[in-house]
C-alpha positions as CSV (number, residue, x, y, z in Angstrom):
1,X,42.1,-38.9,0.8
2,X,40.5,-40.0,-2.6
3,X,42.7,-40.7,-5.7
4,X,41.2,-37.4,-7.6
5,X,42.5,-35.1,-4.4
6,X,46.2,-37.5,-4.6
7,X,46.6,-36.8,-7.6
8,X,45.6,-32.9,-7.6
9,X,47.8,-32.4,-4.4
10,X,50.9,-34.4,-6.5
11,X,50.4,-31.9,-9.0
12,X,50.1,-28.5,-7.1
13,X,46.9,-27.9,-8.4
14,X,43.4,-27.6,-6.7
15,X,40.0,-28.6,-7.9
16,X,37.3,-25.8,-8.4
17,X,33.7,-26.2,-7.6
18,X,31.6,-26.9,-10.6
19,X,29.6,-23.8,-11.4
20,X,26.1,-23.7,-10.6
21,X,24.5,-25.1,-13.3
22,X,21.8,-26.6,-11.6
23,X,20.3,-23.3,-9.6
24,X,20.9,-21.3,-13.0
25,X,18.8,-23.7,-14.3
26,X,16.3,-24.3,-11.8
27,X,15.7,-20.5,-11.9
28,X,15.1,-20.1,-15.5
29,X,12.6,-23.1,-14.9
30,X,10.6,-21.0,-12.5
31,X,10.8,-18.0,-14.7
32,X,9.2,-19.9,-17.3
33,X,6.6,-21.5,-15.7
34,X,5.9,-18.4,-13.8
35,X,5.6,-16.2,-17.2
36,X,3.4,-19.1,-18.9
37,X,1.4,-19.4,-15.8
38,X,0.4,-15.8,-15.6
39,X,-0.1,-15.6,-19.8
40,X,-2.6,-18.7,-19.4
41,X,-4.2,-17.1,-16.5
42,X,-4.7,-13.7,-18.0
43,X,-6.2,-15.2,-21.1
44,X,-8.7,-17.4,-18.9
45,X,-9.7,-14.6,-16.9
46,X,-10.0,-12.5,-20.0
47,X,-12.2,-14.9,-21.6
48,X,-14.7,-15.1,-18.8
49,X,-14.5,-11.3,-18.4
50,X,-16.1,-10.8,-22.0
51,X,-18.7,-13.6,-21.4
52,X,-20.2,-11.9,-17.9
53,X,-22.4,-9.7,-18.3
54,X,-26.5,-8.4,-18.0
55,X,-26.3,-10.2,-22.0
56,X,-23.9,-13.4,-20.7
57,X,-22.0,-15.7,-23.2
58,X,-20.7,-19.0,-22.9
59,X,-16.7,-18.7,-22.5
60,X,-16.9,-21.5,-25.9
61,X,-18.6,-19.0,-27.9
62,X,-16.4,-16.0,-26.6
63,X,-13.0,-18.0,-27.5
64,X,-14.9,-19.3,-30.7
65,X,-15.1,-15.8,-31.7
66,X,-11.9,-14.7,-31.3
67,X,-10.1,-17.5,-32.8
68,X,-12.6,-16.9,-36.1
69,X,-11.6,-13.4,-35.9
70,X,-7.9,-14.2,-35.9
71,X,-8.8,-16.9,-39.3
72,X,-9.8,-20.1,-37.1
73,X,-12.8,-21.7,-37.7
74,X,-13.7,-23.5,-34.8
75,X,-16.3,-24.1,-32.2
76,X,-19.9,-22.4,-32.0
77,X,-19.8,-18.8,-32.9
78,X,-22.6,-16.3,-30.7
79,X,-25.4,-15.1,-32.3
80,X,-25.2,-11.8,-34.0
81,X,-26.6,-10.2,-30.7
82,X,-23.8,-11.5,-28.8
83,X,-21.3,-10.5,-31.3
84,X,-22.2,-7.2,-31.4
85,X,-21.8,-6.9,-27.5
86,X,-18.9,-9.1,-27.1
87,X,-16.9,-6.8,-29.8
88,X,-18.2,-3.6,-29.5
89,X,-18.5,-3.5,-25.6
90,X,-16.7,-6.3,-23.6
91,X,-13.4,-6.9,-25.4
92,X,-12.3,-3.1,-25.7
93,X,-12.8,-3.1,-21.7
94,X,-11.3,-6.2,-21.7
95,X,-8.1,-5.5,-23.5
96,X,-7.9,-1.7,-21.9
97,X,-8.1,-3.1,-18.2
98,X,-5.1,-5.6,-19.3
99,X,-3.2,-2.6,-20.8
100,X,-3.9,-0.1,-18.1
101,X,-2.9,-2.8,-15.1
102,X,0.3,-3.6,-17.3
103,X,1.1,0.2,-17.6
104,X,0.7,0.6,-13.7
105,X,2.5,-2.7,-12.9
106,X,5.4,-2.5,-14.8
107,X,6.2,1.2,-13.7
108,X,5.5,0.1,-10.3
109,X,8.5,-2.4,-10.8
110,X,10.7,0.4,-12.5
111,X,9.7,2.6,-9.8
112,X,11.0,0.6,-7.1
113,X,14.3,-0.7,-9.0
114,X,15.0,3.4,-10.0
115,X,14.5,5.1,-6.4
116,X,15.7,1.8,-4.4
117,X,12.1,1.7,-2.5
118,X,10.0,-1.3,-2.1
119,X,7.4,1.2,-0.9
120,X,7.2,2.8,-4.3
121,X,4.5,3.7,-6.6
122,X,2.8,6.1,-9.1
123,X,0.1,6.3,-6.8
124,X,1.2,6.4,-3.1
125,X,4.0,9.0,-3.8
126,X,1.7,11.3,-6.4
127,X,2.8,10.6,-9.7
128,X,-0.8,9.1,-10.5
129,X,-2.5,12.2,-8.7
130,X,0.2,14.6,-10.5
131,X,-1.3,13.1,-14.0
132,X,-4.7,13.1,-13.3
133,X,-4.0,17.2,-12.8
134,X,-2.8,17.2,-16.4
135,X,-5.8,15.4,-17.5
136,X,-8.4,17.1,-15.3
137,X,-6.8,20.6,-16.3
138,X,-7.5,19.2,-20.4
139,X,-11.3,18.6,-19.2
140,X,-11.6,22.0,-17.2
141,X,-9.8,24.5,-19.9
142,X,-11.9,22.0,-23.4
143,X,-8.1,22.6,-24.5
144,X,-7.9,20.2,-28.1
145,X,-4.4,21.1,-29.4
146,X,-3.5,17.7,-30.1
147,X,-7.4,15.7,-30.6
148,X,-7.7,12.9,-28.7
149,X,-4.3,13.0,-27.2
150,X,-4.1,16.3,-25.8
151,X,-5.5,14.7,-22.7
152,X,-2.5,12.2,-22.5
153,X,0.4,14.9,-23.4
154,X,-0.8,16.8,-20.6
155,X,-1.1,14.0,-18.5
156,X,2.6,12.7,-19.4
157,X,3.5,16.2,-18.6
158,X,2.0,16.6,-15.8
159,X,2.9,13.0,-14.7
160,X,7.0,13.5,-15.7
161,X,7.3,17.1,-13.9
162,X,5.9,15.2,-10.6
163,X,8.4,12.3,-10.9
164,X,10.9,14.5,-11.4
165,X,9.7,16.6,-8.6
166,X,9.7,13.1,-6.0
167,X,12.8,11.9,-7.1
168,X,15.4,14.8,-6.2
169,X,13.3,16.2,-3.1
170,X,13.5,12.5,-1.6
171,X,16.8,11.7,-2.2
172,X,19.7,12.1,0.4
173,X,23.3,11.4,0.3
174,X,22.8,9.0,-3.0
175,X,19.6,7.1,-1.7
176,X,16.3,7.5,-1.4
177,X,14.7,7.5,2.6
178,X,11.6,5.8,3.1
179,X,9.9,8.3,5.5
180,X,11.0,11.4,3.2
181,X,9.3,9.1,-0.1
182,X,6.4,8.6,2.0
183,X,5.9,12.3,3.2
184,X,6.5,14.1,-0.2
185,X,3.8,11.4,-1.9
186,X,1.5,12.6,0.8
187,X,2.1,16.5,0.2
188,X,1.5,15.9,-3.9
189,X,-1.5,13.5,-3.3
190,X,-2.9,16.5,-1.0
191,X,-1.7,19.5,-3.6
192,X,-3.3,17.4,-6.5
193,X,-5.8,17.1,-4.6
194,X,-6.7,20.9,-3.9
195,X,-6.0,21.7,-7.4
196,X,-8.8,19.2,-8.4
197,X,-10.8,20.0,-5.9
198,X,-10.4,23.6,-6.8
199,X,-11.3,22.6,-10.8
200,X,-14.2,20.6,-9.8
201,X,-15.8,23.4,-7.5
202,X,-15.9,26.2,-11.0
203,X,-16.9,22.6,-13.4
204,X,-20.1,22.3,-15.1
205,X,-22.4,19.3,-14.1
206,X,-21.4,17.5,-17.0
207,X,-17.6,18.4,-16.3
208,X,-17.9,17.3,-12.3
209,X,-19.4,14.1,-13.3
210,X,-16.1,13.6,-16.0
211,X,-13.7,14.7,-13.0
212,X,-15.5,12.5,-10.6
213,X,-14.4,9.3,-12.8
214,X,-10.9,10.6,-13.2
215,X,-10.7,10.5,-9.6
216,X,-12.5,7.1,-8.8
217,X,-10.9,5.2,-11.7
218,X,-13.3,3.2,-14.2
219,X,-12.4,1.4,-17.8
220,X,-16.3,1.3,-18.5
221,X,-16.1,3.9,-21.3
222,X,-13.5,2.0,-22.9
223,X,-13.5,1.5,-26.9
224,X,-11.4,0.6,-29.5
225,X,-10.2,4.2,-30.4
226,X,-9.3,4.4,-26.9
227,X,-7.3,1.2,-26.9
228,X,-5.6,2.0,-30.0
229,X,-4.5,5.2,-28.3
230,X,-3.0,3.8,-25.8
231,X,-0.8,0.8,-26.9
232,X,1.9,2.6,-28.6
233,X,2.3,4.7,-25.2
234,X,2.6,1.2,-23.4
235,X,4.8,-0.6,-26.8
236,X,7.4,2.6,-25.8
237,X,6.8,2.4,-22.2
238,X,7.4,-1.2,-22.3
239,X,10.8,-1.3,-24.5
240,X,12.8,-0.2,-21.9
241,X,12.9,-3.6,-20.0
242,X,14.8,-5.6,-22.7
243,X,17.3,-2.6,-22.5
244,X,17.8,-1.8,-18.8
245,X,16.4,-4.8,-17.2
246,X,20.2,-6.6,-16.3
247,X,21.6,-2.8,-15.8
248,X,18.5,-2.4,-12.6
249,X,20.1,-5.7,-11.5
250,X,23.3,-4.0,-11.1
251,X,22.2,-0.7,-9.6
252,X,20.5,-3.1,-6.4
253,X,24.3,-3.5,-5.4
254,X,24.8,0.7,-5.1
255,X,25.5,3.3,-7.1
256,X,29.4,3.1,-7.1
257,X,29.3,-0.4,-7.9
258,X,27.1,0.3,-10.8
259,X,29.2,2.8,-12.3
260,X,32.1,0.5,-12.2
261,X,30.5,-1.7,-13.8
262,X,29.8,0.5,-16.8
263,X,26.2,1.6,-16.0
264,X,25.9,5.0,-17.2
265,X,23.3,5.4,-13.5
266,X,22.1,8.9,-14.1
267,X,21.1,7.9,-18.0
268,X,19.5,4.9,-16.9
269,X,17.3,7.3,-14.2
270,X,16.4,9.4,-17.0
271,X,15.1,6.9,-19.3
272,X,13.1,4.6,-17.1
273,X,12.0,7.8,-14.9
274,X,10.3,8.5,-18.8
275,X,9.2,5.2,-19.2
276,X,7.2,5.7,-15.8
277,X,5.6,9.2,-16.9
278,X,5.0,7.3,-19.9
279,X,3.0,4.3,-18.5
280,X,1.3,6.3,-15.5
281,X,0.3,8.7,-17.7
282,X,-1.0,6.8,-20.0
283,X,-3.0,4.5,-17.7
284,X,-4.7,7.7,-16.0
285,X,-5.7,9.5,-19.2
286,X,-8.0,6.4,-19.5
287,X,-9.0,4.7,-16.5
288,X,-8.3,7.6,-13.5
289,X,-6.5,7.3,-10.8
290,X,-6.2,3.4,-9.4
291,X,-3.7,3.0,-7.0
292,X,-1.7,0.0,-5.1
293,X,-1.5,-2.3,-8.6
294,X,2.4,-0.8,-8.8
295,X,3.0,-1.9,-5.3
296,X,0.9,-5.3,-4.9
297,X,1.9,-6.9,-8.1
298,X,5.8,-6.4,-8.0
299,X,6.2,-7.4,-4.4
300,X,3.9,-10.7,-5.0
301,X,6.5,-11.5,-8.3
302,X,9.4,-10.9,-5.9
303,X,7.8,-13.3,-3.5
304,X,7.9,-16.1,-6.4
305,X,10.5,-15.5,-8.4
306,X,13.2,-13.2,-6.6
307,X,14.4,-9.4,-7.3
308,X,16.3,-10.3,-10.7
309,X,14.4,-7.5,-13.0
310,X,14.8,-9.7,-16.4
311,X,12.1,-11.5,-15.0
312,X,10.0,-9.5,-12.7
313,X,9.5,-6.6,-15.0
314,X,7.9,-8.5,-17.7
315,X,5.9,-10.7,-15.0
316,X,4.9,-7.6,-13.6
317,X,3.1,-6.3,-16.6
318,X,1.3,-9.4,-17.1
319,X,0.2,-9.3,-13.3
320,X,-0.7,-6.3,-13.1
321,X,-2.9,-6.9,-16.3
322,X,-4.4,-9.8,-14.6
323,X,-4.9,-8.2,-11.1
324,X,-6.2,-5.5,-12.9
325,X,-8.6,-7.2,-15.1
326,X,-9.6,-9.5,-12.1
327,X,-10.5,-6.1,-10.1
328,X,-12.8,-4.5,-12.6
329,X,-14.6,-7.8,-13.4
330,X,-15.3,-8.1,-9.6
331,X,-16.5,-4.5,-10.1
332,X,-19.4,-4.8,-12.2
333,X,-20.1,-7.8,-10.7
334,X,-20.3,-7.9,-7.1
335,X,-22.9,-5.6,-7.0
336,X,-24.8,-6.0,-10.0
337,X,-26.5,-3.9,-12.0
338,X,-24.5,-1.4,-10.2
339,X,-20.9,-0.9,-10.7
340,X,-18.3,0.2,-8.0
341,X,-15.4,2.1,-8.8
342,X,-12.4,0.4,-9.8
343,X,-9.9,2.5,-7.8
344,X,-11.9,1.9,-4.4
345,X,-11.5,-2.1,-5.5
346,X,-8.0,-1.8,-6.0
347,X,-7.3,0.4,-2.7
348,X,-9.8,-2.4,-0.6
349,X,-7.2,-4.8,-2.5
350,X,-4.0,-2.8,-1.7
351,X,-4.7,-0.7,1.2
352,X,-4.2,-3.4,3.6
353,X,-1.0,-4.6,1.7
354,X,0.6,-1.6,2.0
355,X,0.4,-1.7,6.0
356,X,2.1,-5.0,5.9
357,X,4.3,-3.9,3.6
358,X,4.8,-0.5,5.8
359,X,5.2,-3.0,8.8
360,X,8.2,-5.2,7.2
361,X,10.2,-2.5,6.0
362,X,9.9,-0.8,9.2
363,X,11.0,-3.7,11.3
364,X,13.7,-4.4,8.8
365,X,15.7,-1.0,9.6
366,X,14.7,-1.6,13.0
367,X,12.5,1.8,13.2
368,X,12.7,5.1,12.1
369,X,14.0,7.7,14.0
């Protein structure tokens, strides 16, 4: 016996274990390197995302530019032909694939925290189907109530009444069953479907061809206007992960364990079921339907980091920006001059995730009866 343990037994007291400093802090180390990594790797790819192109310019000139546009004067800036295209065509697409994969990421995250789901997201169970109604029924009917954002109110409506609509129907006995998740996401995703099928058959040529993108998913109309729509939808979207982030953390333990620990659950629903209209909504009005970033990016962070949501929801916004951005640059590039559809990169990309995915979770509970 050493003389620490003589001495603690003489006195009737015991020695506690130190707390665990060390894997606190070893966490917070990956965290950070993790959130740095993916900022430096989003900007990289974004800076060789503006310089390819049919007019291509040298990644120096394209970060030269930027950094003179933000008061910097350094390196070589493009000629006046490349400036023009670098700022009037490649950075809005730039910057709205980043947004639009950081809208679908991070609701894919909040999706899976909210319902309790790994298998979770706006497009596999219909949310980003339900929107794309809202939208397509904007383009069908000309409505302009509300300008350039009648399209995403309707969407967000459109997008809220379906996640609405998914939650209660697939929840049973206070949790939410895979096979009932994955069964109503196929019934919307086939009623959406109808209904746009339906729209497209009494559309105009010019109409089908605008319907057609909504349903393929593309950021190649993309413009400033269009970005500066779109960020406060994703700012508000966004805000709820400093607020709810620790309180998702909390809910992974159950619902009764929550509530004792002074989560306020069904509020906490309410608001980040919102937050995901929001953000889906938002990312369809202006890029269509692309599926499976939700799912991939979230379950790759977990992989890294662990479940804690005070780090994978903001990890999975700047993912799901990078995936995103990654996808549509392979998509007007792999097949130059042509382009291919983002969403059918992104379901190439995510389709064969998904089985695995589908696999694991099956042979976890051991099958489904």
């Amino acid at each position: 016996m050493t003389a620490l343990s003589e001495r603690s037994a003489s006195s009737g007291t015991t020695t506690e274990p130190a707390p665990d400093s060390g894997g606190r802090a070893l966490r917070r180390l990956r965290a950070g390197l993790l959130l740095g990594g993916l900022t430096v790797a989003l900007v990289a790819v974004a800076v060789i995302a503006a310089g390819v192109g049919a007019y291509p310019i040298p990644a120096g000139q394209v970060a030269a530019s930027i950094l003179r546009a933000m008061g910097l004067d350094v390196g070589t800036a493009p000629d006046q032909i490349a400036h023009t295209v670098l700022w009037d065509v490649r950075l809005p697409r730039v910057v709205l694939a980043i947004m639009v994969g950081a809208a679908l990421g991070s609701a894919g995250a909040m999706m899976q925290g909210v319902f309790g789901n790994p298998l979770a997201e706006p497009g596999v169970i219909g949310v980003s189907s339900g929107a794309a109604v809202g939208a397509i029924v904007v383009i069908f009917t000309g409505l302009t109530v509300f300008g350039h954002w009648t399209i995403i109110a309707s969407s967000f409506v459109f997008g809220l009444a379906t996640t609405l609509f998914v939650y209660v129907f697939a929840r049973s006995r206070g949790r939410t069953e895979v096979v009932t998740l994955l069964l109503t996401g196929i019934a919307v995703n086939a009623i959406a479907g109808a209904a746009i099928g339906l729209m497209t058959n009494f559309s105009q040529d010019a109409e089908i061809q605008t319907i057609t993108f909504w349903q393929l998913g593309s950021v190649s109309t993309a413009t400033w206007p269009k970005v500066a729509a779109i960020a406060p939808c994703l700012f508000l979207g966004l805000l709820v992960i400093p607020v709810y982030a620790r309180r998702l953390d909390l809910l992974a333990l159950g619902e009764g364990p929550a509530r004792h620990l002074g989560v306020d659950v069904e509020r906490m629903r309410l608001a980040l079921i919102g937050a995901m209209a929001l953000l889906t909504s938002a990312a369809v009005a202006f890029a269509g339907i692309v599926a499976f970033v939700g799912l991939v990016v979230p379950h790759i962070i977990r992989m890294i980091t662990g479940p804690g949501h005070r780090v994978l929801l903001p990890a999975s916004a700047l993912g799901g920006g990078l995936l995103l951005l990654a996808a549509d640059l392979l998509a007007r590039t792999v097949a130059a001059p042509a382009e291919i559809p983002l969403g059918v990169v992104t379901a190439a990309l995510g389709g064969p995730f998904f089985f695995y995915l589908l696999h694991r979770t099956r042979a976890k509970q051991g099958g489904w009866s």
